[in-house]
C-alpha positions in Angstrom: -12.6 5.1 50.7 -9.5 7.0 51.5 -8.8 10.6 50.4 -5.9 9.0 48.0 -8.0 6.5 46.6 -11.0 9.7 45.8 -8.2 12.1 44.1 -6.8 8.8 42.3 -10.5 7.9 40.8 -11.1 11.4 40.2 -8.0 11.9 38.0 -8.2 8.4 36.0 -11.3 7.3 36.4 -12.8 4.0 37.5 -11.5 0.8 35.2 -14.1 -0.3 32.9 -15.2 -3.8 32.6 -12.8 -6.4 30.3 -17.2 -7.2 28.9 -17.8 -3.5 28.0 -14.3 -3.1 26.1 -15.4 -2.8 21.9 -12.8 -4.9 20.3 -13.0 -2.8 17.0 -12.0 0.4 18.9 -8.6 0.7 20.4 -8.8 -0.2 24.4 -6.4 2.5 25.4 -9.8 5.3 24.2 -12.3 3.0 26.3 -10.6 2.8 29.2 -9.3 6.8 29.8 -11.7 8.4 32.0 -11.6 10.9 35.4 -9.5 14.1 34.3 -7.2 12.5 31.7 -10.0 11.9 29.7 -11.4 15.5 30.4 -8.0 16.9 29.4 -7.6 14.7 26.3 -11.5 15.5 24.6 -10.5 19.3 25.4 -7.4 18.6 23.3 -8.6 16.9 20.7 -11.5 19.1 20.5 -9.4 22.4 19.9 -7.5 20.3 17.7 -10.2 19.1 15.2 -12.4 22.3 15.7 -9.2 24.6 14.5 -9.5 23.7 10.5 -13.4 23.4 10.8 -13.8 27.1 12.6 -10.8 28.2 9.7 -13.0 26.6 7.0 -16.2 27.9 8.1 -14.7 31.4 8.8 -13.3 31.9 5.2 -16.0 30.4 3.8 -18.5 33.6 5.4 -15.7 36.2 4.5 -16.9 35.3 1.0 -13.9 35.5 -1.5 -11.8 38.5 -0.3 -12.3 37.7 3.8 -10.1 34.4 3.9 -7.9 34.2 1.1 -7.9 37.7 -1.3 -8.7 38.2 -4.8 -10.1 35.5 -6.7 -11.2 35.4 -10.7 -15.2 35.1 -11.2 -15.4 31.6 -11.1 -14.0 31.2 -8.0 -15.6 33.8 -6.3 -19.2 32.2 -7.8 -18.2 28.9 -5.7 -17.2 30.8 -2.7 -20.5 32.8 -2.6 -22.6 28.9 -3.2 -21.0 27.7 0.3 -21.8 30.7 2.1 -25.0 29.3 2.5 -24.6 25.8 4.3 -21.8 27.8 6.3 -23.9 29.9 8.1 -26.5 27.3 8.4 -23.9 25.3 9.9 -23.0 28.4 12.5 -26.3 29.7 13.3 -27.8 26.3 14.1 -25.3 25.2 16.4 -24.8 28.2 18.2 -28.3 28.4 18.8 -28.5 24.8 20.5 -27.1 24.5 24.2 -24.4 22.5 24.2 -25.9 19.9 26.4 -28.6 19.5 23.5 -25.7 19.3 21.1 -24.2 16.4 23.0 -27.4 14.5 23.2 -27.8 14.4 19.5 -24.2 13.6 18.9 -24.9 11.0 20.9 -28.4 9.1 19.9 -28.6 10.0 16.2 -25.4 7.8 15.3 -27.2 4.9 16.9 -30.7 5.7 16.0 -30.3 6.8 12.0 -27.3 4.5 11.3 -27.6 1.9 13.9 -23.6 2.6 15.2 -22.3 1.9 18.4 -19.2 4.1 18.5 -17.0 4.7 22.2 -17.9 7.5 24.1 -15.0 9.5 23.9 -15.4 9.8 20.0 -18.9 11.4 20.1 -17.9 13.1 22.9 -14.8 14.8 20.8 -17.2 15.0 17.6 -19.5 17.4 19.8 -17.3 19.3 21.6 -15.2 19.4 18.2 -18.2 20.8 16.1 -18.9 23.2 19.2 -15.4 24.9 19.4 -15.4 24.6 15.3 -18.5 27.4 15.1 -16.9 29.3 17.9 -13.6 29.5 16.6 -15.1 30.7 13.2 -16.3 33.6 14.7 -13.0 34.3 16.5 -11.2 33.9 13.0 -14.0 36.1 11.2 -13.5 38.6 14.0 -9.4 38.6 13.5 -9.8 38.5 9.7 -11.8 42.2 9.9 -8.4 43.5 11.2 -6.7 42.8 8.4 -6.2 46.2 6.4 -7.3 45.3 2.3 -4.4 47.8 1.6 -2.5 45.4 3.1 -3.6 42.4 0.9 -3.3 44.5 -2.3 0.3 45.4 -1.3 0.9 41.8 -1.2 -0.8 41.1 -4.1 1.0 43.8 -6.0 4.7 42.5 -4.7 3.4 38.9 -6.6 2.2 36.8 -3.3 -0.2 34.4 -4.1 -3.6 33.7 -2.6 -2.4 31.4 -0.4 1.1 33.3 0.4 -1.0 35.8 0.9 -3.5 33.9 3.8 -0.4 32.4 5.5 2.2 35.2 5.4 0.1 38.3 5.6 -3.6 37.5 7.2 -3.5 34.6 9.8 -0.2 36.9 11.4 -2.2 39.3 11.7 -5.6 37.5 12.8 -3.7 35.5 15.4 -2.6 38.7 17.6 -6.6 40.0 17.0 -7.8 36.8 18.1 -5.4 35.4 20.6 -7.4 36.8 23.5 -10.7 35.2 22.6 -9.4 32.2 21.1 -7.4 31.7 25.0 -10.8 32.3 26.6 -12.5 29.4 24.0 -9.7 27.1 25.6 -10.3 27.5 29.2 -14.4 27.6 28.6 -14.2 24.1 26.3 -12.1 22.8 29.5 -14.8 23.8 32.0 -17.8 22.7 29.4 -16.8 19.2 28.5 -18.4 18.6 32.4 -21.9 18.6 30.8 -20.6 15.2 28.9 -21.8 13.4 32.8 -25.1 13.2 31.4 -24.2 11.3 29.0 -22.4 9.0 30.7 -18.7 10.1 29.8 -16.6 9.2 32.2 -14.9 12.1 32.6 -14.2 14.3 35.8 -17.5 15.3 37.0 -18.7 11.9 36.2 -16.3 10.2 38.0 -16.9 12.3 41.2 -20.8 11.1 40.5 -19.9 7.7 41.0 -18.0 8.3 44.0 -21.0 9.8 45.5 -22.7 6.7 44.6 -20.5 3.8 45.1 -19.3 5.1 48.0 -20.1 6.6 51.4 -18.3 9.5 51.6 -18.8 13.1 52.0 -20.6 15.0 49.4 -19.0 18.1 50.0 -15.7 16.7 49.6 -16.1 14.9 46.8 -17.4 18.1 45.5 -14.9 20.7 46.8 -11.9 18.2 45.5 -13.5 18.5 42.0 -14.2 22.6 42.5 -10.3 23.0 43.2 -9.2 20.6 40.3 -11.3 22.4 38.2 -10.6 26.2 39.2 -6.6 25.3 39.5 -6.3 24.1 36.2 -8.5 27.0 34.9 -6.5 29.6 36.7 -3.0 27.9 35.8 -4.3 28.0 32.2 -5.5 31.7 32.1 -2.3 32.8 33.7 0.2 30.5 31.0 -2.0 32.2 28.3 -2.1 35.7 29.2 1.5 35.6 28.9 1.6 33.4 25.6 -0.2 36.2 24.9 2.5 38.8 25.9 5.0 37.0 24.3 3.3 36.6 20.9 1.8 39.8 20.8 5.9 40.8 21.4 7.1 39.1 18.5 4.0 39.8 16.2 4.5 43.3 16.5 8.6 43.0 15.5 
């Protein structure tokens, strides 16, 4: 196997079998794989987790943390939901996310009988991971946000929800944006624990190279080391200056 044909499978994977392809699930989602499909679940991930963590986060700011002043009814229905929330938060933050991805994996299949594509669970885990995480980033940027500042806002006639989008997610985003960057490269680097699960993603792939093929472990390893560490170092450096940059017109 030629070094081309190693950095080709690592970045798309090798093609799956026409007799493994669901027909009730696009083919374009069962045949991704190698770093495309490492790069995609990130995506998607950060994507879906961003309302979920926003939700969650709100939700255990009870009434005046997310949104501001609310009337007694409200505020009763707010302080119901607290509950499941941090439920929600404290028990998956207290599995390892390998655990996490074994469960979203066989209780589908087990409790409902449901054969779904990989790259769904896999997005579904990694999505509920990066969900909890996120909430706590919010919660964190949300304790920034000066109450004087709300009742200003809510004395010049802003709504709740004017109020949420024009006055406390500015100012959360510049609190946050450091750790929500950092969440970025670490789901990047943590969706390689889906190999034991048989995603076909990067660290996977470079698995089946090693087995299918007799070529240098060390290689194959190194080649995924440097894919992994380039991508993670381009990444931190775009975002510490997306981070200059918003911080810059955050602060005008």
């Amino acid at each position: 196997m030629s070094l081309y044909e190693i950095i080709r499978t690592l970045l798309i994977g090798y093609p799956i079998p026409p007799e493994m392809i669901d027909p009730n699930f696009p083919v374009f989602i069962q045949r991704i794989g190698g770093l495309n499909l490492t790069l995609v679940v990130t995506v998607l991930s950060l994507l879906l987790g961003t309302p979920l963590g926003l939700v969650l986060a709100m939700t255990r700011s009870g009434p005046h943390g997310g949104i501001g002043r609310l009337p007694l009814g409200e505020k009763m229905g707010w302080w119901a939901l607290q509950g499941p929330a941090t439920v929600i938060v404290e028990v998956i933050r207290g599995i390892p996310i390998m655990i996490l991805v074994l469960l979203t994996f066989y209780l589908p299949y087990r409790l409902f009988r449901l054969r779904v594509p990989p790259i769904i669970l896999a997005t579904v885990a990694l999505s509920l991971y990066s969900g909890v995480y996120l909430s706590e980033i919010f919660r964190s940027g949300f304790r920034a946000v000066d109450e004087r500042w709300v009742d200003a806002a809510h004395t010049l006639g802003l709504g709740k929800w004017q109020v949420l989008l024009k006055i406390k997610l500015p100012i959360t985003l510049r609190a946050m944006l450091p750790a929500l960057l950092g969440l970025v490269i670490t789901i990047f680097k943590d969706s390689s624990v889906l190999m034991v699960v048989g995603v076909p993603e990067l660290t996977f792939s470079a698995r089946q190279i090693q087995v299918a093929e007799p070529v240098s472990y060390a290689l194959v390893l190194g080649l995924v080391l440097l894919i992994y560490w380039s991508l993670a170092t381009t990444g931190s450096v775009l975002c510490n200056r997306l981070e200059k940059v918003c911080s810059k017109h955050l602060s005008e």
